[in-house]
C-alpha positions in Angstrom: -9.8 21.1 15.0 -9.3 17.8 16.9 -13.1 17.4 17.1 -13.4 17.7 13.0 -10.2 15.5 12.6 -12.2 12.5 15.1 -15.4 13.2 12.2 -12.7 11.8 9.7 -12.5 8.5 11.3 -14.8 6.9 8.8 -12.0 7.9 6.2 -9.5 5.1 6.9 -12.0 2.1 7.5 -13.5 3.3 4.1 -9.6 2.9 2.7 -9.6 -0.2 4.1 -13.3 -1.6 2.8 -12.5 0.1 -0.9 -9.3 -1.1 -1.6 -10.0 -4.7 -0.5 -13.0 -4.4 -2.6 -10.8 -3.1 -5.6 -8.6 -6.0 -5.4 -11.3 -8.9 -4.9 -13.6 -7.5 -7.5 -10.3 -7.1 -10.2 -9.6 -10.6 -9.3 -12.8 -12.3 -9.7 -13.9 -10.5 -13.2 -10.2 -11.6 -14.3 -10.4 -15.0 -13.2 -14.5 -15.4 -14.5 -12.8 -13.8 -17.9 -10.1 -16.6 -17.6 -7.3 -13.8 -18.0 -5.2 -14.7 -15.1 -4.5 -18.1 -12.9 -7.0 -18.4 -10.1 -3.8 -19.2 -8.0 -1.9 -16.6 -6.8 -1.8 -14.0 -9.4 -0.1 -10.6 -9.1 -2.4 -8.2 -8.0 -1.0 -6.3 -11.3 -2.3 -9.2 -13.7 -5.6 -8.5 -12.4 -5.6 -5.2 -13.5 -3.8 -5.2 -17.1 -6.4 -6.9 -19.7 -9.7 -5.1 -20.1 -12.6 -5.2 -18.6 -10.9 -5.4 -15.2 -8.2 -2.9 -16.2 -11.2 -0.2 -16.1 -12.8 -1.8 -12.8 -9.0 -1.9 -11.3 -7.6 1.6 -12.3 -10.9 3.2 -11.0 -10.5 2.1 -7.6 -6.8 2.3 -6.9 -7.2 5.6 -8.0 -9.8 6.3 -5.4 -7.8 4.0 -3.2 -4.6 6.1 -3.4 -6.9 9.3 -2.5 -8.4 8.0 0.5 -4.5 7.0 1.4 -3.5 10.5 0.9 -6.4 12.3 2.9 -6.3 9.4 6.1 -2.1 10.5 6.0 -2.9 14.0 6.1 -5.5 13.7 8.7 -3.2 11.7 10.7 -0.7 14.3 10.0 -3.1 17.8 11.1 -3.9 15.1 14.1 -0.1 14.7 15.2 0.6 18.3 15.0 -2.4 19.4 16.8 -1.1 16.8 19.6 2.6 18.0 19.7 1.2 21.6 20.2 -0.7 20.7 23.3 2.3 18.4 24.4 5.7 18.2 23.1 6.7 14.5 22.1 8.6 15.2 18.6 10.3 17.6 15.8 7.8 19.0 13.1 9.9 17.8 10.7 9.5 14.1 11.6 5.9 13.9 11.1 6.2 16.1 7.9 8.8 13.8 6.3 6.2 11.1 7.3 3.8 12.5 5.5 5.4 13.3 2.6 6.6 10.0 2.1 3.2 8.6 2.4 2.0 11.0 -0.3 4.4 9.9 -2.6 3.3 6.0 -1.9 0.0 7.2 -2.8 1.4 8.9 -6.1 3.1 5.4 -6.7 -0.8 3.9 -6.1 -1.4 6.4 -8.8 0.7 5.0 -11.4 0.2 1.6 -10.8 -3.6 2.5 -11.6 -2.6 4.0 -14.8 0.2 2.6 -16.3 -0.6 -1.2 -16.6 2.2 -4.3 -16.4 2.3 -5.0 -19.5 1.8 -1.4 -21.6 4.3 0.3 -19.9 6.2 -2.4 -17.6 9.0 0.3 -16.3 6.7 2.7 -15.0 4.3 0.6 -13.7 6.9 -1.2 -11.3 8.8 2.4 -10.5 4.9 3.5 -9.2 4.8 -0.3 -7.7 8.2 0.6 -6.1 7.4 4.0 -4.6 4.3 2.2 -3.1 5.4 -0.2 -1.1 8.6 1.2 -0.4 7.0 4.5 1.0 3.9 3.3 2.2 6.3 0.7 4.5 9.1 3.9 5.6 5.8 5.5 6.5 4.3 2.4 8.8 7.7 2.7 10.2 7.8 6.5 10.8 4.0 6.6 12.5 5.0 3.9 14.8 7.7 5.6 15.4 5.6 8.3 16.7 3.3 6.5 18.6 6.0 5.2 20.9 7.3 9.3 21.0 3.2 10.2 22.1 3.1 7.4 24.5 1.6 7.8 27.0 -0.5 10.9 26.6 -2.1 10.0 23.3 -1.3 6.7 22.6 -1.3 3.0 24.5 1.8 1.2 24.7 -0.5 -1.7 23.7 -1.2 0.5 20.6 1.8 0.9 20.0 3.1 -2.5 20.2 0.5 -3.3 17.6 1.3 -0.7 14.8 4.9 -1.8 15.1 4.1 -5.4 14.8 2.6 -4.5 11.6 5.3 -2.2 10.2 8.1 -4.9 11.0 5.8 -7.9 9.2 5.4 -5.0 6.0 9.2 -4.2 5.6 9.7 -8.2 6.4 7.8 -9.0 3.5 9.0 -5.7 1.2 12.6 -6.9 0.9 12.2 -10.1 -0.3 9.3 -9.1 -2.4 11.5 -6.6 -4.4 14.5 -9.2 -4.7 12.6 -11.6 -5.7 10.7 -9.6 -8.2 14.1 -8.1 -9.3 15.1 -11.3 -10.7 12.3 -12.7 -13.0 10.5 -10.4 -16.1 6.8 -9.8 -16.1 6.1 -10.3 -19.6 3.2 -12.6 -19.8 0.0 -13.1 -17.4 0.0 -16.9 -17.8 2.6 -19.2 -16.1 4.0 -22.5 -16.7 4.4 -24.5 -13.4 7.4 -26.3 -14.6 9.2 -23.0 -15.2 12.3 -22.1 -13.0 11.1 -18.6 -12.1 7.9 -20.0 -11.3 9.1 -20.3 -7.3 10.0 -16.6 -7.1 7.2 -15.7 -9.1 4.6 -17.4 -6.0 6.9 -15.6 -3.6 7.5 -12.1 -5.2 3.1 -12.2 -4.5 2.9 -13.8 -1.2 4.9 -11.4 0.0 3.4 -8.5 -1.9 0.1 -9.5 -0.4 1.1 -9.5 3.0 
């Protein structure tokens, strides 16, 4: 099983490769289409006027299903290493998965459902994504520290830390920010007062 789960390892650098890809071409046929500002738009506006929209629900679709089959390998992975040595509950890594799964479904929606159609479910599948898909960053580094030594490096382990605490960093002040302005409109005056939490609801959201 291990040596079929190491064939997968292509599947989260293709993740990776696709999803940036998603976002840089959504953002450049957007901006060429003069839909969105070339500075700092949501990722969102990229995707809600046609013919991005089709470009930009395509691939966060596929996005969201190579998220859910790299969380599942990484979850057949952990098991198969707690079996041959003990370092955790089932239940933790389950709950991890889970949780990522339902980031993905939150990928899902934000494909579907644009901003400005359907502005309340968009942002609820917005929400479950980067809530979940942080909890889940958390949860795996979590583990890694519980497999160290025998699977892991503590230097690896250092690392996937270092990257949950910069995602929940940025998550919380993305969402309270974004809690206090309404995304009605893709264009935005620079004189407005929102316009500040507007630039820093998407910084953080890229990050």
């Amino acid at each position: 099983m291990l040596c079929f789960l190491r064939g997968m390892a292509f599947v989260p650098f293709l993740l990776v490769t696709w999803s940036s890809a998603a976002f840089i071409i959504s953002y450049v046929v957007a901006v060429l289409s003069g839909h969105v500002n070339p500075f700092l738009p949501y990722i969102s506006d990229t995707g809600t006027t046609p013919p991005e929209s089709g470009i930009f629900g395509f691939m966060i679709n596929f996005s969201a299903f190579l998220g859910a089959a790299t969380m599942y390998t990484r979850y057949k992975i952990v098991e198969k290493q707690n079996q041959t040595t003990y370092f955790s509950t089932p239940v933790f890594n389950l709950v991890s998965l889970v949780l990522g799964l339902v980031g993905c479904i939150g990928m899902g929606i934000v494909a579907n459902f644009q901003e400005l159609a359907v502005p309340v479910v968009h942002d609820g599948g917005a929400l479950l994504a980067f809530v979940c898909g942080v909890v889940y960053t958390l949860l795996q580094s979590v583990i890694s520290y519980k497999s160290c030594p025998q699977w892991n490096s503590l230097s690896t382990c250092h690392v996937r830390m270092a990257i949950s605490a910069v995602s929940c960093a940025a998550v919380i002040p993305m969402i309270a920010c974004a809690s206090l302005i309404s995304i009605t409109k893709l264009e935005w005056n620079p004189k407005e007062k929102s316009v500040t939490l507007r630039i820093s609801t998407e910084i953080n959201g890229d990050v």
